[in-house]
N, C-alpha and C positions, 0 to 999 in steps of 0.2 A: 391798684395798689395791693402789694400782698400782704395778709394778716400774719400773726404768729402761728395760725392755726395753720396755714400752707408751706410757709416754712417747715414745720417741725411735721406735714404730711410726706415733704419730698426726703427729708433727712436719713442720710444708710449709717444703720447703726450695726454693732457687730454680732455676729450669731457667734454662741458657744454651744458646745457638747463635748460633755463631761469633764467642764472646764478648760478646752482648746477652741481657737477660734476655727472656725468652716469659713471653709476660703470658696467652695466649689457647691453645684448644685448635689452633685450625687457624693460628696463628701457628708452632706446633711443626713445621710442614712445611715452613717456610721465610718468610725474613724477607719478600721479595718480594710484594707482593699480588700474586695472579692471579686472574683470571676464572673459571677451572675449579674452583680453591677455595670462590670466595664461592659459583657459582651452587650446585658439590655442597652447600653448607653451609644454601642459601636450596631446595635441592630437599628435602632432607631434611626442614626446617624445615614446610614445605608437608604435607607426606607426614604427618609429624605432628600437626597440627594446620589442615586448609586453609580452612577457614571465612573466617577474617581477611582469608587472601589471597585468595579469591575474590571478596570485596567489597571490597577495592581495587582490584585488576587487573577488573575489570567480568567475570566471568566467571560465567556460571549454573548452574544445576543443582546436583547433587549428585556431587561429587568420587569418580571411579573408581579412579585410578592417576594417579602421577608420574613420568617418565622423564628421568634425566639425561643429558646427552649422545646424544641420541634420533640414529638415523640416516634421512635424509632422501634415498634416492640416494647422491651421493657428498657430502652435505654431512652436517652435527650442529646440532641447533639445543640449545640452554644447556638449556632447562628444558621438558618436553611435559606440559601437564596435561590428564587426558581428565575429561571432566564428562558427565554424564547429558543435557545440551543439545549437549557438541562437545567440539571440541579446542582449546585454547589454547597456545599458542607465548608464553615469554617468553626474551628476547634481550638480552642484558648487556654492556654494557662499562663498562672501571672509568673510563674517560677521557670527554671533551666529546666523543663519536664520536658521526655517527647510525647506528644501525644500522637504518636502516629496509630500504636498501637489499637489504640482506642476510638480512632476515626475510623478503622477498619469495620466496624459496625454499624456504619450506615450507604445505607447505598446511594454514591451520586456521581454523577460525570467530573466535578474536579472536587478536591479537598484542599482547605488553606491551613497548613498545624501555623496558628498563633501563639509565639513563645521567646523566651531568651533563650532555647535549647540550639548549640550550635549543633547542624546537621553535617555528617560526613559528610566525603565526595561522592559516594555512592548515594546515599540519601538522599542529594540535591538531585540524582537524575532517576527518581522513582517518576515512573510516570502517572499520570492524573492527580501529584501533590504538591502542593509546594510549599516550601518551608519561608515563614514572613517573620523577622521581627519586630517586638512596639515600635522599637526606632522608627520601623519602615515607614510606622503610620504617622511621623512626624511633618514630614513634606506634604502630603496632604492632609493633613488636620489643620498646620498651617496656614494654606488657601486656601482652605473651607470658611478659618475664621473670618475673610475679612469678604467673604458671599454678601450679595445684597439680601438673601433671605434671611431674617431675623433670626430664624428657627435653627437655620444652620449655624449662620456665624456664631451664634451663643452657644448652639451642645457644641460646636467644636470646638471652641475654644475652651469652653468649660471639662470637656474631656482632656484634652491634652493639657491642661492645671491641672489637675486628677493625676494623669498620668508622669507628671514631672515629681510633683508631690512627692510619689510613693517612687519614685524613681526607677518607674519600670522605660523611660526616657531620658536622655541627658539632659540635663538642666541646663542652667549657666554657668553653677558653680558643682559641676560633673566631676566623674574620679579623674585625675588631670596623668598621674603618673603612676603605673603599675611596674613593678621591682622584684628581680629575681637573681639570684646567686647565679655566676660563670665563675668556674673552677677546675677547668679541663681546655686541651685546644682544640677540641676539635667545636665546642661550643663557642669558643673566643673568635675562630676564625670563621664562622659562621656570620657572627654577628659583625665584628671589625670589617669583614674584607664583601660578604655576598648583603649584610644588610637585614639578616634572617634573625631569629630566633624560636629554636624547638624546647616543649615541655612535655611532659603528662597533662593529660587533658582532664580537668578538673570541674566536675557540673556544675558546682555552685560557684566557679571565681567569676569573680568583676573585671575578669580581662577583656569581655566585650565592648566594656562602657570606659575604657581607659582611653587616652588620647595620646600617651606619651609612654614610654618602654624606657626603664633604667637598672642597668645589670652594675649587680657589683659583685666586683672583681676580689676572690679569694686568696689568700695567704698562697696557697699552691702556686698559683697560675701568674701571682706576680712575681715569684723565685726564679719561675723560668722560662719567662719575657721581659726582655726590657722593654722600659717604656711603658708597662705596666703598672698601677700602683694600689694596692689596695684601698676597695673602699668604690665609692659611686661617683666618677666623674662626668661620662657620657649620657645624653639624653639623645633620642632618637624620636620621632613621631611615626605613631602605630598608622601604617596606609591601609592595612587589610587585615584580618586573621581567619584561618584557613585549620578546620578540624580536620585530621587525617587520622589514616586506618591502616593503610595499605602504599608500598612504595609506589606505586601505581597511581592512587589519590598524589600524593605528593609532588609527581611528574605532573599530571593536569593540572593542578591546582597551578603550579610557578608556571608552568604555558600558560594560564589565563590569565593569571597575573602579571606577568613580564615578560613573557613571549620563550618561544625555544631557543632562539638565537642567544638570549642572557641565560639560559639553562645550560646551553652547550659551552661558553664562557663562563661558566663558576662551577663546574665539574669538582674541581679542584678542593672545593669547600663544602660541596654538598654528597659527592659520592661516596665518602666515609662514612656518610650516617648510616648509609645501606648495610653495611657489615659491621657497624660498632657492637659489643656484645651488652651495652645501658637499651640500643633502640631495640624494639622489639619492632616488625611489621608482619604479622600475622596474631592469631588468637583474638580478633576483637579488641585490642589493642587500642587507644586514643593517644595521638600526642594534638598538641594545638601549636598549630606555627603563625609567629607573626610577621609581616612583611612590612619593613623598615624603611623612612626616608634615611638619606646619610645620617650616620652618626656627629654629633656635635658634640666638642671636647667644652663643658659645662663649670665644671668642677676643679680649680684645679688651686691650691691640692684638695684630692678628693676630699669625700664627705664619709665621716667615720660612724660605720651602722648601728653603733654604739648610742650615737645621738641620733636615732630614730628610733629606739626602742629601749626596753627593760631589760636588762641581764644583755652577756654575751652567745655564741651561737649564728645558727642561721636565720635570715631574716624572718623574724616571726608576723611580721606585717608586710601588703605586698601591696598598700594601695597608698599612694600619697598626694599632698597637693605641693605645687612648687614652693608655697609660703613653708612648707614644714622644711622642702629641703636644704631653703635657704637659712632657717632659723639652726637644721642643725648643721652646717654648712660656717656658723658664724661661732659656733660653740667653742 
């Protein structure tokens, strides 16, 4: 028979700091995400179980040791994994930062830049690096969680709550629709007829973590299309996005993504960007392109951008959830 005194021993009552409830174990150290946190929490994670992560981060052999905060000289690199083939350096930041720069200072047989930073097409084929995002570590955080080892299944599941939290992951309730002004044809028929859509690449946008792609269509471009109307009708789902530099990235990037045979079949809609005098492809240059499932007519009559923001203009907001576009959709 249990007393009250067993009762109110098993009982979870709730932790605050600084009057917010701590949802996570390493959320307890402070509400602030930092870097030193996740990596201690993703070295340990390693240490325990590193198989997973050595076939993500390309790393061979047979896992020796992990060193957190490894000293390099007068630098620290985040994570040191030693393997029966070498050493691996993995190098973290919670923001769209590259850290490539800065992994260059340490010597080892591969480097993993951890980041939301999108890497060019060049970037992707540096040899001995490779570019991972949080995302990446969602698929296996997941199977981690549900290990018969206690130790695993709880940091890992308790890191990727961490990592939803601070939303360096997609949640459940994730940016659902990212939204950008077409005003021109040769972006209209990009996006209408090849499925595409090109911008300026922008370091800190939340276009990686978007799920949906909705362009609205400017006063211009509906004057001279029919069929056009102004305002947000079409939603599209984001299949891929591809940072580019160089028309050459751009060529690879749609042969990886849709083959040459759909490259040689939408000429038509893509080889004007080469000579448009808006793209630039030289000087260091970023656009960020997205690859589109069909476009689906959503909206109709569109949606006035008017009822998604303050004042008029161009859209001063570029991330939405479907619940907003329906509310201003009913306006």
């Amino acid at each position: 028979m249990k007393t009250p005194k067993d009762n109110q021993a098993s009982e979870e009552i709730e932790l605050l700091r600084g009057g917010s409830v701590v949802s996570t174990l390493v959320g307890a150290f402070g509400g602030t995400i930092r870097e030193t946190r996740l990596t201690a929490l993703l070295g340990y994670l390693i240490a325990l179980e590193p198989i997973p992560f050595l076939g993500l981060f390309g790393f061979t052999g047979k896992a020796r040791n992990v060193r957190v905060e490894h000293r390099h000289g007068n630098d620290r690199s985040d994570i040191l994994v030693e393997t029966t083939n070498g050493l691996g350096v993995i190098e973290a930041k919670i923001g769209a930062i590259d850290p490539f720069e800065q992994s260059k200072k340490y010597k080892a047989k591969w480097t993993v830049l951890l980041t939301q930073y999108l890497p060019s097409g060049q970037q992707r084929k540096l040899k001995g690096s490779r570019y991972i995002r949080w995302q990446q570590l969602t698929a296996v955080l997941s199977r981690m969680s549900h290990s018969q080892n206690q130790k695993v299944s709880f940091v890992s599941r308790d890191l990727l709550n961490y990592l939803e939290e601070h939303r360096m992951v997609k949640q459940r309730e994730s940016i659902e629709i990212y939204a950008r002004e077409i005003n021109e044809p040769l972006t209209l028929n990009l996006f209408l007829k090849a499925h595409m859509y090109g911008c300026n690449y922008e370091p800190s946008s939340s276009l990686a973590e978007a799920l949906y792609f909705a362009p609205h269509f400017g006063q211009t471009i509906a004057q001279d299309y029919g069929g056009v109307r102004v305002g947000i009708s079409y939603i599209a789902k984001i299949e891929g996005v591809e940072v580019i530099e160089t028309w050459k990235d751009l060529f690879a990037a749609v042969k990886s993504v849709r083959g040459k045979t759909w490259w040689n079949s939408h000429q038509e809609e893509i080889e004007p960007l080469h000579t448009a005098p808006n793209w630039a492809w030289s000087g260091g240059k970023k656009n960020s392109f997205l690859f589109l499932a069909k476009p689906r007519l959503v909206f109709n009559p569109p949606i006035n951008k008017n009822n998604l923001q303050k004042g008029k203009g161009w859209l001063s907001k570029r991330t939405f959830s479907y619940d907003q576009f329906f509310q201003a959709w009913g306006c």
